[in-house]
N, C-alpha and C positions, 0 to 999 in steps of 0.2 A: 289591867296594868296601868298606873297612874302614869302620865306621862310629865316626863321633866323637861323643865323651859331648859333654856341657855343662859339666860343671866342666871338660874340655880345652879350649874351647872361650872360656870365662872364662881360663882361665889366658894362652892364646894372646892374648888382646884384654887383659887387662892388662898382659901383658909388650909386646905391640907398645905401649900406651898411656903406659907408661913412658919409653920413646923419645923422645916427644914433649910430657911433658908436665914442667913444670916442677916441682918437689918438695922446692925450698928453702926456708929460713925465711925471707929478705933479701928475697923477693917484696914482702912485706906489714907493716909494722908495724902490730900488732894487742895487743890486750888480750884473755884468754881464761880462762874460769872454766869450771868441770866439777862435771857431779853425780857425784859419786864419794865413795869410805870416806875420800879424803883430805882433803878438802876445801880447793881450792888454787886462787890465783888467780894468773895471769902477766900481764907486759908482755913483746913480744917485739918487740926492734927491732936493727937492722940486721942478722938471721938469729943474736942472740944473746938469750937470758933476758936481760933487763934488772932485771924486779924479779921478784919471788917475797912469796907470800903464802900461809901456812896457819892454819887454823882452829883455834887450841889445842884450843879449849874442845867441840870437835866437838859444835858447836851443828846438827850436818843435813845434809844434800844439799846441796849451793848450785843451787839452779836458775834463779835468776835475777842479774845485775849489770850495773849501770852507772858506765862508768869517764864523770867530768866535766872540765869543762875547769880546776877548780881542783885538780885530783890527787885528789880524794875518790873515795871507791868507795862505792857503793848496795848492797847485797847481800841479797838472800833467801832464807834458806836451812832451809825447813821449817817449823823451830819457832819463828822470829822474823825481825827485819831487824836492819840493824845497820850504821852509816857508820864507815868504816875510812879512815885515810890511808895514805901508803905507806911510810910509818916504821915501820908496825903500830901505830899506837894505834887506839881504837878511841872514837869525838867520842862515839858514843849506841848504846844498843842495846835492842831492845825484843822481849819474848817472847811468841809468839802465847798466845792465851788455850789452857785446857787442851779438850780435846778440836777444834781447829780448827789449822791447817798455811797456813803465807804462803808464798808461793812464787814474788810476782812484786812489784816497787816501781818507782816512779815520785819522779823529786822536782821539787818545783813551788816555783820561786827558793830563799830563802835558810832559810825558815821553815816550810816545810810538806812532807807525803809525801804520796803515795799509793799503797794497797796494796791488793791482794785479799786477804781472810781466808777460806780456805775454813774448809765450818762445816757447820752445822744449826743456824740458816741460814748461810748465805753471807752476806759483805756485801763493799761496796765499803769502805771506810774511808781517812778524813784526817787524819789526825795532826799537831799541832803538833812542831817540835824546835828546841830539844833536850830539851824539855819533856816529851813523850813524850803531851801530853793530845791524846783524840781530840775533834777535833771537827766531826765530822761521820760518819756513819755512812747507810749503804744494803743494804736488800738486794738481793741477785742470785738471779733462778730457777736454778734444778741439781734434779738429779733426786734424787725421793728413795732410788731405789736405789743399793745402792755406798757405799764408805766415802768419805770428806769427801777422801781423796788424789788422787783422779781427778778433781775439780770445775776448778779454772783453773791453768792456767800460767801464764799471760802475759797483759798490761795494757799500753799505750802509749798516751801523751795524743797528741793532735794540733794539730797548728797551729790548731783552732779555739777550743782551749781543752775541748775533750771529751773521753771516755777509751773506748778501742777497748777490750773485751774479749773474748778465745779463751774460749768455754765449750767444754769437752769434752766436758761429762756430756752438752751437752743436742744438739751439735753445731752451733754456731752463735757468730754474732759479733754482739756488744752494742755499741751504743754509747749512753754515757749523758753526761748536765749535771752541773756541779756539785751541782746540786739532788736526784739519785739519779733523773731521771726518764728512762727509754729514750727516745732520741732515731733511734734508727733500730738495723733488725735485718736481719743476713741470715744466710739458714738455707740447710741443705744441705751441712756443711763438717762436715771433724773435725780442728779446727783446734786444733794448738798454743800457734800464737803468731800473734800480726799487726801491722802496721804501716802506716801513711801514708805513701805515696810524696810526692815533693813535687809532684806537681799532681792531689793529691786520693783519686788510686786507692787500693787496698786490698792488700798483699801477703800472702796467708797463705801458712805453711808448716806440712802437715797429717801427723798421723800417715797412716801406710802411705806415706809417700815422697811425697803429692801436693803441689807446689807451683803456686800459685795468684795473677795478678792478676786483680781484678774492678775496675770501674766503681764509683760509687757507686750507681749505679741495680740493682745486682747481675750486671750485664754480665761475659761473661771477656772478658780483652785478652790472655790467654796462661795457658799453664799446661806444665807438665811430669810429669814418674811419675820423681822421683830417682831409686828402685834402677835405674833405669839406666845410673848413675852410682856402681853402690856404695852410697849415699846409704839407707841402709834404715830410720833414726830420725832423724830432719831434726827441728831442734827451732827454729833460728830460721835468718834468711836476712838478709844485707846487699846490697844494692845499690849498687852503685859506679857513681863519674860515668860512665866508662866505658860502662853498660848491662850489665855482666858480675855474673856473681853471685857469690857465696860462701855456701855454704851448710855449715852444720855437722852433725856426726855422732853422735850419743851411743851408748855401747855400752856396755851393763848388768853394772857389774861385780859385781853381786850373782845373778849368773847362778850357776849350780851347778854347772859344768864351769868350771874358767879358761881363758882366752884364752890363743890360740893364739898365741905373739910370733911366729912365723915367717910365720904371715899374717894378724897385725893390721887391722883396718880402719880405712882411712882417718878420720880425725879433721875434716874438710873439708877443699871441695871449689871451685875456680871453674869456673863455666861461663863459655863468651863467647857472644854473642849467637847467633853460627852455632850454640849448642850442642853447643858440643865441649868439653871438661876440658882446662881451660888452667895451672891448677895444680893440688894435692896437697897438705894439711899431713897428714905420716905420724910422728908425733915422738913416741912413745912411748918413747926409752930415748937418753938423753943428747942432749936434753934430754926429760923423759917430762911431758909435758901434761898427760896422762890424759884420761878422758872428755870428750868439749865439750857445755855445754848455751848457751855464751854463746861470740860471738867479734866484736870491735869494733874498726873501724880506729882507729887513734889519732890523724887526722885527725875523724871522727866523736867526737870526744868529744861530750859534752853539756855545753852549759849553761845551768846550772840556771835563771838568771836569766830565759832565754827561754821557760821552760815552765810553762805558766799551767792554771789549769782552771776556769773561770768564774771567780769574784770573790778566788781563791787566784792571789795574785801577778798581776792583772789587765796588761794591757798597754794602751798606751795612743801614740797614734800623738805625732807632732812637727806642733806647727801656729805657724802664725805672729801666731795672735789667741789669746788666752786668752777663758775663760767671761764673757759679759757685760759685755767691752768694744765697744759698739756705733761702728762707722764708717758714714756716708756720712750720704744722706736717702732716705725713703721713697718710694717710688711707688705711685699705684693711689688710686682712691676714696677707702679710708680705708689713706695711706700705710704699706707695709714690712708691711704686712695677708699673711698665708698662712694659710689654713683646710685644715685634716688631715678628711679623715672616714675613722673606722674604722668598718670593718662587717663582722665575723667572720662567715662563712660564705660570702661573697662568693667565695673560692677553695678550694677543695676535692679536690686533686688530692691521690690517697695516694702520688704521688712515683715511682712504678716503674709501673702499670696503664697502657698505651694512652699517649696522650701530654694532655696538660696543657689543651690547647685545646681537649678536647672539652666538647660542652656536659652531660654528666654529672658535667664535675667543676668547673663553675663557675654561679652564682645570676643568671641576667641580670635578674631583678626586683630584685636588691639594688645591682648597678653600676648601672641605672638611679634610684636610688635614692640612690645614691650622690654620684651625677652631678650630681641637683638639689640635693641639699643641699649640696654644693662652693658652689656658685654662690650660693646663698642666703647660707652662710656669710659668703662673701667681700665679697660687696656689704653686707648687713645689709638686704636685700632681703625680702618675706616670703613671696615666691612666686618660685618660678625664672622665672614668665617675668616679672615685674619686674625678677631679678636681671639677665638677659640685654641688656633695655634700658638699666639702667642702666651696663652694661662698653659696649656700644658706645655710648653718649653720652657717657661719660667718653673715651672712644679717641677721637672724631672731635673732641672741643673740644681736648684736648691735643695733636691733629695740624694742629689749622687748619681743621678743616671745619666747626665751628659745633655748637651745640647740639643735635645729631640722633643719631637711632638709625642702624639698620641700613636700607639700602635696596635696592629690589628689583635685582636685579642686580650689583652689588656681590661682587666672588671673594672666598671666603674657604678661603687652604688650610692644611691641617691637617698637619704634618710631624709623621710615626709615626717609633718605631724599631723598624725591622726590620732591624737591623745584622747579627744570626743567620742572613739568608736569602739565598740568591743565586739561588733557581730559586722556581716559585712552590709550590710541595708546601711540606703542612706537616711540621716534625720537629718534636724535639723540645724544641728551643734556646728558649731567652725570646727573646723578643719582643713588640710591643706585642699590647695583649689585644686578642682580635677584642670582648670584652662590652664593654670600658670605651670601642673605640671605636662600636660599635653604641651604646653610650649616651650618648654626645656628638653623633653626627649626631643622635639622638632630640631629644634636648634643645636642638639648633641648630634643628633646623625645626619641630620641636610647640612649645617655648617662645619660643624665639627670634624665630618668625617665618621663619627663613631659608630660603631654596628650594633642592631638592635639585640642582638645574646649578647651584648657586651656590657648590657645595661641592665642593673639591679634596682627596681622600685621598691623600698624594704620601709615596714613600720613592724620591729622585732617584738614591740611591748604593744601592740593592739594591733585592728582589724582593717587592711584596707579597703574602703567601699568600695560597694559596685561603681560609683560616677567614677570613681578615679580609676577602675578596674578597664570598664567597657569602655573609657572613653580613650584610653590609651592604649590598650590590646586592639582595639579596632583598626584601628590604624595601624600599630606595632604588635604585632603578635607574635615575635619573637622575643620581646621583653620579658625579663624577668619578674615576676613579684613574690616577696618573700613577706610574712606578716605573721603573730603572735601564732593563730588559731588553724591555718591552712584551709585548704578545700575550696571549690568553684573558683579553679585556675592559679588559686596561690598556693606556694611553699608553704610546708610550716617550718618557721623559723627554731635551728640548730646553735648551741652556743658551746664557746672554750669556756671552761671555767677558769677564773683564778688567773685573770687577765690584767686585773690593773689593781697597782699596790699604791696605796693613797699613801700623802707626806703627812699624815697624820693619823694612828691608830685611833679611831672614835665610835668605836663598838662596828655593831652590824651594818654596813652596806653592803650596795651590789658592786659583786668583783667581776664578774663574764660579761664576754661581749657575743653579741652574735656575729655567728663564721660569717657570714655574706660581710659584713665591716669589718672583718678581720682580713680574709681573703682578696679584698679589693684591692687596686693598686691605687687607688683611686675614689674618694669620697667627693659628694655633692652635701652639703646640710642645707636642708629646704624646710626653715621653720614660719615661725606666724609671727603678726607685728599685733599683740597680744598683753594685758595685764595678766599679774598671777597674785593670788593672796600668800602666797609664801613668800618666793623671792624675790617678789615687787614685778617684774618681768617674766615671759617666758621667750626668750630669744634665741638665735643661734645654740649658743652654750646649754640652755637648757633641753633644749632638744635632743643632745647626745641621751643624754640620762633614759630616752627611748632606746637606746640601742644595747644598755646593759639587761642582764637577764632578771629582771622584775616583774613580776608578777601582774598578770593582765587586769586582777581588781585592784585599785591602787592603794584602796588602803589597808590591806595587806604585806604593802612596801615600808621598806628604810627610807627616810628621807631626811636623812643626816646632814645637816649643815646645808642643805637647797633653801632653807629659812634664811634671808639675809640676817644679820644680826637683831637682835628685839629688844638687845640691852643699852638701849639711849647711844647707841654709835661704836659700843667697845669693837675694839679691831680682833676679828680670829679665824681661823683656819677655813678654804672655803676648797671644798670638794670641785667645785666649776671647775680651777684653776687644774687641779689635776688631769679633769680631762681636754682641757683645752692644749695639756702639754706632751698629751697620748700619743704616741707614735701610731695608732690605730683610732684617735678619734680627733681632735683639732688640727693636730701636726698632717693627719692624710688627708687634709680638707682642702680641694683643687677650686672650690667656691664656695662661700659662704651665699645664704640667699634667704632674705625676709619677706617671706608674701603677706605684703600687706593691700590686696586689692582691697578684700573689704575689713579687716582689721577688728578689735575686740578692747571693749573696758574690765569683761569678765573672760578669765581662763574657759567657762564653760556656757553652754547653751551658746544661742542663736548671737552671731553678730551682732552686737547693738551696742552706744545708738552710732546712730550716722556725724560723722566728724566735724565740730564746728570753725575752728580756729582756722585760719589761715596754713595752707591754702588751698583748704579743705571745702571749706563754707556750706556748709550744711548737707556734705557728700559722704558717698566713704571714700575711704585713705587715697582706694584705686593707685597705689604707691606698689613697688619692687625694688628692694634694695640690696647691693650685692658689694661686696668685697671679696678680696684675699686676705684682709685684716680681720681675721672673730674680734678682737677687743674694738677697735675701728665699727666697724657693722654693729657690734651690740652698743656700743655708745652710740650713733647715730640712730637707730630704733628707738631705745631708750627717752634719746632728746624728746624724740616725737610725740612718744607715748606722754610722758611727763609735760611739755605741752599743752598736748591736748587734753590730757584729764589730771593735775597737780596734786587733787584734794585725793585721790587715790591713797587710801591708808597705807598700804603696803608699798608705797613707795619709798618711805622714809628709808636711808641709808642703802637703796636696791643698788648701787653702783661699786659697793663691797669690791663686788667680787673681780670688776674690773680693773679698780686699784689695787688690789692685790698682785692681779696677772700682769700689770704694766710699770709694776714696781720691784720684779724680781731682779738681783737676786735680797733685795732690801726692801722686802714686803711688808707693810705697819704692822700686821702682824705678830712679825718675829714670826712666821711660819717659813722652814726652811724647804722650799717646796721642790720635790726629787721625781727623776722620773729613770727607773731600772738603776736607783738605788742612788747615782748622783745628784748631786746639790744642779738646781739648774742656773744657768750665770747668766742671761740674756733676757729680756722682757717678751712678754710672748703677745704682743705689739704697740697700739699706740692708743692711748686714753685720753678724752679730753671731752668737755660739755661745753654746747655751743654757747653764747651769748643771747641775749633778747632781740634781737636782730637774726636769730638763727645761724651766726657766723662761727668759723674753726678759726684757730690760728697755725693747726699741726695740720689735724687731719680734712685731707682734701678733697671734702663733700663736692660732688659732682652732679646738680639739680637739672633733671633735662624735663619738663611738663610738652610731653604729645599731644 
């Protein structure tokens, strides 16, 4: 038997590969720039050069570009940056300093850049333009061995407003704030270049051919070994809606033998999901591309205007109230009243270790802690168990039942979210805290008075975990808990049907409530200080929507009008508002309460990230916010969230549904909003968005930091 080499072997799987794989230009309109002696950048569309660009002044390598959606080009190449249009002028240009090499730029809207400097040191740096003044500067770790050319390639900001950086020297990827402070690192990589996928992940593409998605938690979700593919200097990678890849090729023409034009290497490469080479760009000689270190579809352009990085070109959502126009009337003791207590250390998870609910990475002496001083706050009480009497004396004279406290027997249930959970294991998803709620049954029966069968822990639409199970039974084992699924010590949750008649017939939703919220004399709502992709929030208010009878897989649910509006701000009917004016859901609400110990930019998966803004500073929230005003507590959540993440898509116009409720009975709308069949005539409390100073002019934020 003849035996067959390897390079036959190659050659045979190229030439069959060939066959089948596509290796036109007209595949892809693309933009593509090369580190190479010539220094040249292309537009290639309909499988023709369309434009052409070279570097007179042969200012460097080009190893980095960005084509935008106003025809501008970004470019870095070694010894400086430099914005170029496609006429060839050239708007600005600026020269690295002498002994340090740029090689990667970012541009943040109309006014600002960002660029790696490598150096001794290294920094990150912010440049004004066309001005050219920097202002802001950081340094970056790189090793001290090696020359200053080997430190960074590649810089990508992110939809959070942060900047991803490829260290090479040190093999690892940075991410930092505008403020130069690392905000998160993951090591183990020999990473060139990286990017943000759009829901969050990490794409690196590594020297030796490894391409990489990870998690934020540092997870893989896939990975490959390019020279599989040919692929033997991968320097960045595009993702297509598709799922298919493109991946680029650089080949060293400062090599000391020239290249072979007879078997040239590929210049990129797609993969499709099955992993198979779907196309080929091989275009080295009419038209000759040369090297690739950049290759961009021309539907991806960038712009600029969207690309933010903390307070450089900030973004800022669409809302329908401006700062410190206050609507409705207050409610609660001392009306439109909401007391914040911060207490830094209260959560303490390092974000990747075990999962988040354990109890080494959270203070239950401080959620306790916490808990009374809410209450104290809120009432103006001087002891929680004062403050406790005082919230149920106020609930039962403005229910009808006279000047009284709490009494023995009397249900009171406590609606968690545990929207994250459908089995009762813990992951590692947010969810309500098992300490903040261990420290409200505390403080319902040690200060309160209340008896432990008196108290209902209920998640009707999903599973309450073990942490929040055992952590609380332990201790109270007379407690109720009532949850979607039943079994290993909980109810399964029972419901009335045909509970609640909405002010607007809008097809399918959910009408039943579950009996335990029905039954109560007495509601607690214990939601999360949380983004949602639907209705910009998930707060208070959205929380009820757990307690109608919907279905445990969720999209299998109505979710009628929980979408803030999407039509550019039009004003219309909003379901919240309904139940906010429930006689069995907002109206039975004795506290509202937002645990935001450690708080969320996404509805789902793992907390993250850690909070930057004031007076957070690189923490989580470690926040608890509480009212007797739902419209009150969900605009101060709200503030915060909006705040702290702006650029959040789903923000735009998320405060609908507050102006709705704190505008009855004259809602912009025109929605006449009824509950058991009457028009309702009173606002169901008090709206208002704080100022840049974080200030009210209605509602009476009560900030206590432990």
């Amino acid at each position: 038997m003849r035996k067959v080499t390897l390079s036959l072997l190659l050659m045979l799987a190229l030439g069959m590969l060939a066959q089948d794989v596509d290796m036109s230009l007209a595949r892809h309109h693309f933009f593509y720039a090369g580190q190479s002696k010539r220094m040249r950048m292309f537009i290639v569309k309909d499988g023709h050069v369309s434009w052409t660009f070279e570097d007179k002044q042969r200012r460097g390598e080009i190893s980095d570009a960005v084509l935008m959606t106003d025809g501008h080009i970004l470019m870095a190449h070694q010894y400086g940056i430099a914005e170029v249009t496609q006429d060839g002028q050239t708007v600005w240009q600026y020269g690295a300093p002498e002994g340090t090499e740029i090689h990667t730029i970012q541009p943040i809207g109309q006014t600002h850049v960002v660029f790696i400097q490598n150096g001794k040191p290294a920094k990150g740096v912010v440049m004004e333009i066309p001005s050219k003044r920097i202002v802001r500067e950081f340094e970056l770790p790189t090793s001290e061995k090696g020359s200053v050319h080997g430190q960074f390639r590649n810089a990508r900001l992110t939809s959070r407003g942060t900047l991803l950086i490829a260290n090479m020297a040190l093999g690892c990827i940075h991410e930092y704030n505008s403020n130069g402070k690392e905000v998160d690192r993951w090591e183990g990589f020999l990473p060139w270049s990286v990017q943000e996928l759009p829901k969050g992940n990490l794409l690196i593409t590594g020297r030796k051919g490894h391409l990489q998605e990870i998690t934020r938690l540092g997870e893989t979700v896939w990975e490959m070994n390019t020279t599989d593919f040919g692929i033997t200097q991968p320097q960045k990678t595009v993702r297509l809606k598709n799922g298919n890849h493109i991946i680029n090729n650089w080949y060293n023409e400062w090599n000391k033998e020239p290249m072979d034009s007879a078997n040239a290497p590929v210049q990129a490469v797609e993969i499709g999901k099955e992993g198979k080479v779907v196309w080929q760009l091989r275009a080295w000689k009419d038209p000759d591309l040369g090297p690739s270190t950049t290759i961009q579809l021309l539907d991806d352009a960038v712009n600029r205007d969207r690309l933010f990085f903390g307070e450089f070109n900030p973004q800022f959502p669409k809302l329908f109230v401006g700062p410190n126009e206050p609507i409705g009337t207050g409610c609660g003791i001392h009306p439109g009243r909401v007391a914040w207590i911060h207490s830094p250390g209260v959560a303490k998870w390092d974000g990747r270790t075990g999962l988040w609910v354990e109890d080494r990475w959270n203070d239950q002496d401080k959620a306790d802690a916490m808990m009374a001083e809410a209450v104290i706050q809120l009432t103006g009480e001087p002891t929680p168990q004062k403050a406790w009497k005082a919230l149920f004396k106020h609930f039962n004279k403005t229910h009808g039942r006279g000047n009284r406290g709490y009494k023995r027997g009397e249900k009171i249930a406590v609606k968690l979210n545990i929207n994250n959970a459908i089995t009762h294991h813990d992951t590692i998803e947010l969810n309500s805290s098992p300490f903040v709620t261990l420290a409200l049954v505390r403080s319902m029966v040690r200060d309160g008075g209340v008896r432990q069968q008196d108290i209902t822990l209920c998640e009707p639409s999903r599973a309450i975990t073990d942490s929040i199970y055992n952590k609380v039974h332990r201790e109270f084992p007379e407690v109720v808990f009532i949850d979607n699924i039943g079994g290993d010590g909980r109810q399964k949750c029972e419901y009335y049907p045909e509970q609640i008649v909405y002010s607007v017939d809008n097809g399918k939703m959910a009408r039943g409530l579950a009996k335990c919220i029905v039954d109560a004399d007495y509601l607690i709502n214990s939601a999360l200080l949380k983004t949602h992709s639907g209705p910009g929030v998930t707060l208070t208010t959205k929380n009820w929507y757990g307690a109608t009878d919907i279905n445990l897989l969720w999209r299998q649910n109505s979710h009628n009008n929980i979408s803030q509006d999407k039509r550019h701000g039009k004003p219309g009917y909003k379901t919240f508002v309904d139940w906010m004016a429930h006689k069995d859901m907002g109206q039975k609400a004795l506290l509202l309460i937002i645990d935001g110990t450690y708080g969320s930019r996404d509805v789902n998966g793992a907390p993250a990230p850690k909070w930057q803004k004031e007076p957070f500073n690189g923490d989580w929230a470690c926040s608890l916010i509480v009212s007797q005003d739902e419209v009150a507590c969900d605009a101060v959540g709200m503030d915060i969230l909006i705040g702290e993440w702006p650029e959040f898509g789903s923000l735009n116009y998320c405060d609908e549904y507050l102006r709705e409720a704190a505008s009855i009975p004259y809602a912009p709308s025109g929605t006449v909003y009824k509950q058991e069949g009457k028009p309702l005539e009173q606002p169901l409390g008090l709206f208002e968005h704080w100022n840049k100073d974080h200030k009210y002019t209605k509602i009476d934020l009560k900030y206590k930091k432990l």
